[in-house]
C-alpha atoms as one frame of an Amber mdcrd trajectory, in Angstrom:
protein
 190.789  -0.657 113.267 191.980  -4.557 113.559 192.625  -6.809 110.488 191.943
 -10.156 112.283 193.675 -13.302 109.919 190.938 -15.600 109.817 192.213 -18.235
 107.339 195.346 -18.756 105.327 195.241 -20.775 102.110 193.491 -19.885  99.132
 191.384 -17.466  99.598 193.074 -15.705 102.301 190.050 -14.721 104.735 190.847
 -12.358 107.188 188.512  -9.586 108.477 188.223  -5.699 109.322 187.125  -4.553
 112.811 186.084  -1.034 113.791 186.695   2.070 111.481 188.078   1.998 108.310
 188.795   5.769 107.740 191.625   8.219 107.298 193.741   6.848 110.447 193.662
   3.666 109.671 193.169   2.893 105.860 197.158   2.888 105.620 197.128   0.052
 107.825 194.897  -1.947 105.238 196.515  -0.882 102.453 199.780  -2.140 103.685
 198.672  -5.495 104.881 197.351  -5.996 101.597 200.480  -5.160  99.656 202.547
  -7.371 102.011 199.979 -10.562 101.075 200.188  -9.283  97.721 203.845  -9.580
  97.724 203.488 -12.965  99.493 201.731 -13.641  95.699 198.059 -14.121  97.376
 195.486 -12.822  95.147 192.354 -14.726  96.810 191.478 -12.470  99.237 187.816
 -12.588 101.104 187.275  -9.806 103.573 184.861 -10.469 106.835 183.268  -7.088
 107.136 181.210  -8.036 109.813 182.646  -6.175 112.748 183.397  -2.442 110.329
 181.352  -0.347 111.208 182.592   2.723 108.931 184.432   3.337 105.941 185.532
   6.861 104.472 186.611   7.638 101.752 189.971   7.087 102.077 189.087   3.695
 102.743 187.594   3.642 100.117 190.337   4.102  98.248 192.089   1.265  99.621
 189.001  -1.642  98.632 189.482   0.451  94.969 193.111  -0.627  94.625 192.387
  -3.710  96.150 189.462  -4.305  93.471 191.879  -3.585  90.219 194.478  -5.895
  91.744 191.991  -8.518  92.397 190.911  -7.628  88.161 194.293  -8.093  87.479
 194.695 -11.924  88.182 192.893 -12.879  91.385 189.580 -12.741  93.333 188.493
 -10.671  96.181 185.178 -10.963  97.777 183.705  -8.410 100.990 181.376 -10.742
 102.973 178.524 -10.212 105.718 178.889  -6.416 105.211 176.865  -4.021 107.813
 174.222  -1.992 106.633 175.539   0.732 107.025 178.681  -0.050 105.276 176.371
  -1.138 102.457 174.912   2.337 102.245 178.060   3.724 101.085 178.942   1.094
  98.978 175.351   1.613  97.394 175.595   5.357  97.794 179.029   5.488  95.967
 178.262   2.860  93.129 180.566   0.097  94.794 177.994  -2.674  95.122 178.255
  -2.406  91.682 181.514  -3.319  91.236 182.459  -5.684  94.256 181.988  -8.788
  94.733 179.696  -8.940  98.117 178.573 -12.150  99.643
């Protein structure tokens, strides 16, 4: 997986290429913290080039989501289908923000 900085500023865009799975979910969840820490809590994530998430990354875009509820926004855009299916399958489309 690649997180690819697409636009600082408010949001922060920046997008997720290739699998976001067990290997590589601590990568995201670390990037995050460190913009978090930076005090960005705009985030929009380009998910047009992931094609897979687990459940552990899952878990990530779940932490991500109650930081975003906390005090800031966070938006997945141009999401695969078959990303979408497991968002769908697992209730997250739901409770997302996807543009």
């Amino acid at each position: 997986m690649e997180i690819v900085l697409k636009e600082e500023g408010k949001p922060t865009v920046f997008a997720v290429e290739g699998r976001l799975d067990t290997n590589t979910s601590p990568q995201l969840e670390a990037y995050t913290k460190d913009l978090y820490a930076k005090g960005v809590n705009d985030i929009v994530v380009d998910m047009s080039s992931c094609e897979f998430v687990s459940s552990a990354g899952l878990r990530v875009i779940v932490a991500m989501q109650k930081h975003a509820v906390a005090g800031g926004s966070l938006v997945f855009k141009n999401v695969i289908p078959d990303v979408m299916d497991v968002f769908t399958m697992t209730g997250f489309d739901k409770i997302l923000t996807l543009a």
